[in-house]
C-alpha positions as CSV (number, residue, x, y, z in Angstrom):
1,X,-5.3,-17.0,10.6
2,X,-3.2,-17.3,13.6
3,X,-0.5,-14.4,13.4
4,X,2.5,-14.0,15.3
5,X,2.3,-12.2,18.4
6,X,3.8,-8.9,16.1
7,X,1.5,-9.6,13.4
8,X,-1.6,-9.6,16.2
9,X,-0.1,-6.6,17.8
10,X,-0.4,-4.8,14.1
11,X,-3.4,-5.9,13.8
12,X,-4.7,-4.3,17.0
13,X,-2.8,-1.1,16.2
14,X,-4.8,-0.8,12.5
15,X,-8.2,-1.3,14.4
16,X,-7.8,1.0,17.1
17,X,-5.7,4.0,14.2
18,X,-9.1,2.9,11.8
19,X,-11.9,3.2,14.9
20,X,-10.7,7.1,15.1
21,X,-10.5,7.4,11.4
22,X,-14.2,6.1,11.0
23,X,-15.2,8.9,13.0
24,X,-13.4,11.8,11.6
25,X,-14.2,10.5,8.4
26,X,-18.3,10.9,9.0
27,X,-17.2,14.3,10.2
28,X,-15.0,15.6,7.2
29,X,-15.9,18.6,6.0
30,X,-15.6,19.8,9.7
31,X,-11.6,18.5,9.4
32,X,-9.2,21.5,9.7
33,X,-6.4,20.3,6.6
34,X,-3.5,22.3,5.7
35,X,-1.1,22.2,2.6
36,X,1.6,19.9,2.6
37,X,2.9,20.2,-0.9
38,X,0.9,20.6,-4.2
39,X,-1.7,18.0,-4.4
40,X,-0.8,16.2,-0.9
41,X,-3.1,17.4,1.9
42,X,-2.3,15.9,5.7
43,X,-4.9,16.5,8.5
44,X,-5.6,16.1,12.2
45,X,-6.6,12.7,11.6
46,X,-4.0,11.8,9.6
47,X,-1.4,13.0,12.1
48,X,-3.8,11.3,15.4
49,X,-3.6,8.1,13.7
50,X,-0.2,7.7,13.2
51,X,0.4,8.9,17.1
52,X,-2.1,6.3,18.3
53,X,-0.1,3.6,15.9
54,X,3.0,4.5,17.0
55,X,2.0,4.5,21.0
56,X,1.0,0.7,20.1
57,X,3.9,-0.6,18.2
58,X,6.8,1.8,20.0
59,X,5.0,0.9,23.4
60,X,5.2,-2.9,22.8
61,X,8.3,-2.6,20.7
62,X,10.4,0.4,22.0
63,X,13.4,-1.0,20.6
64,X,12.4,-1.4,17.1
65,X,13.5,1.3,14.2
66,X,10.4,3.5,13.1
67,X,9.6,5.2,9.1
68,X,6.3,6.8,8.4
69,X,4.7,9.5,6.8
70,X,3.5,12.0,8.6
71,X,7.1,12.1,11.5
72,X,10.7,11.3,11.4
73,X,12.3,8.2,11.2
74,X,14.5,6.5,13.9
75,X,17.1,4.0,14.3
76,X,15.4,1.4,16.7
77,X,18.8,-0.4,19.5
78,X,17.4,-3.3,17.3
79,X,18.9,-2.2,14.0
80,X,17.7,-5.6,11.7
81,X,13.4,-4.6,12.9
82,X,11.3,-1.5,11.7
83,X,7.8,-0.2,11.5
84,X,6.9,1.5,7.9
85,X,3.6,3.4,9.0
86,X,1.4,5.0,6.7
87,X,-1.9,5.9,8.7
88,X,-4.0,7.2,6.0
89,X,-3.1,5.6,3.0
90,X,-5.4,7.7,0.0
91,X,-5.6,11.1,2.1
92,X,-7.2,13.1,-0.8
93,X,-9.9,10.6,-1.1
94,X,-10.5,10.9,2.7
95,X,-11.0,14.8,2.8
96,X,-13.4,14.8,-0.7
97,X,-15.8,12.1,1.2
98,X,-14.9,8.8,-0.8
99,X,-14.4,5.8,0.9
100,X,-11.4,4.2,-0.5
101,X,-8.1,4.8,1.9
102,X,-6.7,2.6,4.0
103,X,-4.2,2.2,7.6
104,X,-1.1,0.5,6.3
105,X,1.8,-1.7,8.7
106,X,4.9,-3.3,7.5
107,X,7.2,-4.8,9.4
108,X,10.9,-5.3,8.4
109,X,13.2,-7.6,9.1
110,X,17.3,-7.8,8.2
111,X,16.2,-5.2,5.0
112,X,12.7,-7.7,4.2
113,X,8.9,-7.2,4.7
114,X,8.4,-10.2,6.6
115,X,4.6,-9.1,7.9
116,X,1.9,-6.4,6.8
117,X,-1.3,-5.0,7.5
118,X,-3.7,-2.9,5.0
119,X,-7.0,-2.0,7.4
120,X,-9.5,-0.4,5.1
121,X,-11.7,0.9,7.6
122,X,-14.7,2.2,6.3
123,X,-15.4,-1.0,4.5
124,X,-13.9,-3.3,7.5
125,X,-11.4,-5.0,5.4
126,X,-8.9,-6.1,7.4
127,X,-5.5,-7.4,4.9
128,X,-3.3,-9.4,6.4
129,X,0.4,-11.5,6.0
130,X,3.1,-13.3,7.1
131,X,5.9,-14.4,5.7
132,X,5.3,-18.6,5.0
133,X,2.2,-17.7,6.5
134,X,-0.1,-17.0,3.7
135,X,-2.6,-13.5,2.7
136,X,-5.9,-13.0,4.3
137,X,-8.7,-10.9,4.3
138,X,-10.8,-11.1,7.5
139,X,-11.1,-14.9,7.6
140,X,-10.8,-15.6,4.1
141,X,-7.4,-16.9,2.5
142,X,-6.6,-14.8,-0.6
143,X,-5.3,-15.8,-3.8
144,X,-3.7,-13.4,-7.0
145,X,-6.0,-13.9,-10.4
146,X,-5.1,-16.9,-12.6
147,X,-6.0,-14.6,-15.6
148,X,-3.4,-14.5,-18.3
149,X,-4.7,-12.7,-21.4
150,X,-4.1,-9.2,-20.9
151,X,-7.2,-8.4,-23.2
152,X,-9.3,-9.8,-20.2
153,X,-7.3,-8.8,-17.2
154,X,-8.0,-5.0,-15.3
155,X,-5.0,-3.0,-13.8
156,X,-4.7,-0.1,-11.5
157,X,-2.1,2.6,-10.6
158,X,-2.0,5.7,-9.6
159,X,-1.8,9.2,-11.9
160,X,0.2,12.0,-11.4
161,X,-1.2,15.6,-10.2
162,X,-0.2,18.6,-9.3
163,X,2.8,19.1,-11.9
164,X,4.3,15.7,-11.1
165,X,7.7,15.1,-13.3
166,X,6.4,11.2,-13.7
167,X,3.3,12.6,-15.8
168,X,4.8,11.9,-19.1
169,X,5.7,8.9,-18.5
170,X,2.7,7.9,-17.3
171,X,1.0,8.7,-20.2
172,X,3.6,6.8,-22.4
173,X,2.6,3.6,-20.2
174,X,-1.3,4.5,-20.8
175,X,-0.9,4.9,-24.2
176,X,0.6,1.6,-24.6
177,X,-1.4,-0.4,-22.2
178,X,-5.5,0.5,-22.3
179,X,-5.0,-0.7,-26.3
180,X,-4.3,-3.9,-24.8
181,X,-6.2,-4.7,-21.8
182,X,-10.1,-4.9,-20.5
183,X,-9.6,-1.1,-18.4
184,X,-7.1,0.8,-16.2
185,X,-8.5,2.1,-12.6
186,X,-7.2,4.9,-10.4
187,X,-8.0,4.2,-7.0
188,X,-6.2,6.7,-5.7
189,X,-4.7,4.6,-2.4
190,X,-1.7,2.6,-3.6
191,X,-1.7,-0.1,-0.4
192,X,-5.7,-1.5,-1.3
193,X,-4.1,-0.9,-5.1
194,X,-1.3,-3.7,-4.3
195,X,-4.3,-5.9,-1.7
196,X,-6.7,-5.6,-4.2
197,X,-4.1,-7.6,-6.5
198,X,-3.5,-10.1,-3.8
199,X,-7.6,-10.9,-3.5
200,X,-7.7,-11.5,-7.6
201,X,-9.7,-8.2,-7.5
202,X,-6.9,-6.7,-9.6
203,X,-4.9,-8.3,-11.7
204,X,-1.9,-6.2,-11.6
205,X,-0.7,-2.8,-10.6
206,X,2.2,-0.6,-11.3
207,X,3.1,3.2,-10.3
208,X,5.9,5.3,-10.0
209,X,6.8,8.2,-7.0
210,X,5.7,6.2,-4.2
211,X,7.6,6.0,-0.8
212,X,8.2,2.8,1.6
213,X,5.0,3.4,3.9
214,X,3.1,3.3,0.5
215,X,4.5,-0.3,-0.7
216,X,5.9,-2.0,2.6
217,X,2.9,-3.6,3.9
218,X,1.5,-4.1,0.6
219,X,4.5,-6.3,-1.0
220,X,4.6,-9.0,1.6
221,X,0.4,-9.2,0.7
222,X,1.4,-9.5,-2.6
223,X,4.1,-12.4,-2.2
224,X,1.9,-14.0,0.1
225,X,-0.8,-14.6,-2.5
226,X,1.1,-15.8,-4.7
227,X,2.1,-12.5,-6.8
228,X,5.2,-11.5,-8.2
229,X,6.7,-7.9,-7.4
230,X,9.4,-6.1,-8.8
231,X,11.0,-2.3,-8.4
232,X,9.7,-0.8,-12.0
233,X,13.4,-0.5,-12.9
234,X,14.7,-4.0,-12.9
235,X,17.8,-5.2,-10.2
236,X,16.2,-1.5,-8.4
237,X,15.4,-1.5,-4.6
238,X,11.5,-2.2,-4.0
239,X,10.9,-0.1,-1.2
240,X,13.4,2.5,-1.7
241,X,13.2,3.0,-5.5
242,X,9.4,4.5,-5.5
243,X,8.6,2.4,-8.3
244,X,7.1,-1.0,-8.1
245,X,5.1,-3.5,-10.3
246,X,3.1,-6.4,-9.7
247,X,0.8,-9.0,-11.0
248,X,-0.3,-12.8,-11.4
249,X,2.4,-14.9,-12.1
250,X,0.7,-16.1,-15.0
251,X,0.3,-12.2,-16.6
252,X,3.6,-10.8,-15.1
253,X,5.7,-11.0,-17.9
254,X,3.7,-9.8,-20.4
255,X,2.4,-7.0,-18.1
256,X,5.8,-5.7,-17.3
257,X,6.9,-6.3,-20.6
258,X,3.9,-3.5,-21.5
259,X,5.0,-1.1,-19.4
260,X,8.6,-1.3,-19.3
261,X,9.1,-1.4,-23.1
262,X,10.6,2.1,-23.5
263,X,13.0,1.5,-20.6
């Protein structure tokens, strides 16, 4: 794929944030973690890859607005670009050994996701997209599932812990949906969740109490494999809401129909 010179510039920043979280990652029962909240750990590496991400995109970019996890956001003198960072996408599987987690870029433009970038490192998965550009993974072009009976088709999303107020409903949208479909998975990293959907590995996903550096990079994946994504709660804001669902186009509707049936 022949990106943009931002979309190239994300891509660079992923590798170079994924190269140091290889390497604290073969070394993680030696990483010093501390409590951020019940259930959501952040470490050094978390907190070294965001600052080598953001000394790429802020050094190249300065002028652009900045949102990610693990710092505060800015207004960029550009006011219509931003950077949605997350730089360690699935941080509790990262400190219990597994390798499922992921670097995740979005960029915004005038209030859209116009490019994104899901790295999983340990498995050198690079997921990219462009607006009008297409999805990719490494050099292959990715398509959504063409899978439309929901007795044949696997979902994901992501289950509360730690004394979450989403659990019951969660459990409401279980208890409806494993009756009706071939299995639900927990991944536990929400941006391979939404790429995983894009490459047809998935064929939809839903969850609820997510944030923008979750989703951002993710959606314009999504969009650009010919999914369709909505905020959970419909005429919501995608990125803002924390609430998002997406699919085929061919098992959307009945999908969503699934799980927002006691809205």
């Amino acid at each position: 794929m022949q990106g943009s010179a931002n979309l190239n510039l994300m891509i660079k920043a992923a590798r170079k944030a994924g190269r140091s979280l290889v390497k604290d990652f073969r070394e993680v029962e030696n990483l010093q973690v501390s409590m951020k909240g019940a259930g959501d750990f952040v470490s050094r590496a978390d907190i070294a890859a965001e600052a080598i991400i953001r000394e790429e995109l802020m050094g190249a970019r300065p002028n652009y607005g900045w949102a990610a996890e693990e710092s505060d956001a800015e207004e960029g003198k550009d006011p219509t670009r931003r950077w949605i960072v997350d730089p360690l996408d699935g941080t509790t599987n990262f400190l219990h050994g597994l390798p499922h987690w992921a670097v995740s870029i979005g960029l915004e433009f005038k209030g859209e996701v116009v490019a994104g970038v899901v790295f999983d490192a340990a498995k050198d998965e690079m997921f990219v997209a462009e607006k009008g550009a297409g999805a990719w993974m490494n050099e292959t072009r990715l398509r959504v599932s063409n899978r439309s009976r929901m007795i044949e088709s696997i979902f994901a999303t992501g289950l509360p812990f730690g004394g979450s107020a989403n659990l019951p409903a969660s459990l409401r949208d279980l208890g409806r949906l494993l009756p009706v479909c071939a299995g639900v998975r927990r991944w536990g990293a929400a941006a391979l969740d939404m790429a995983y959907v894009a490459a047809g590995r998935l064929d939809g996903f839903w969850e609820r109490g997510l944030h923008s550096w979750d989703v951002a990079a993710g959606v314009v994946i999504v969009r650009e494999a010919g999914g369709l994504i909505e905020p959970l709660t419909p005429g919501g804001d995608l990125l803002e809401d924390g609430a998002l669902i997406c699919g085929n186009e061919r098992i959307f509707d009945q999908f969503a129909g699934v799980i927002r049936s006691d809205r």
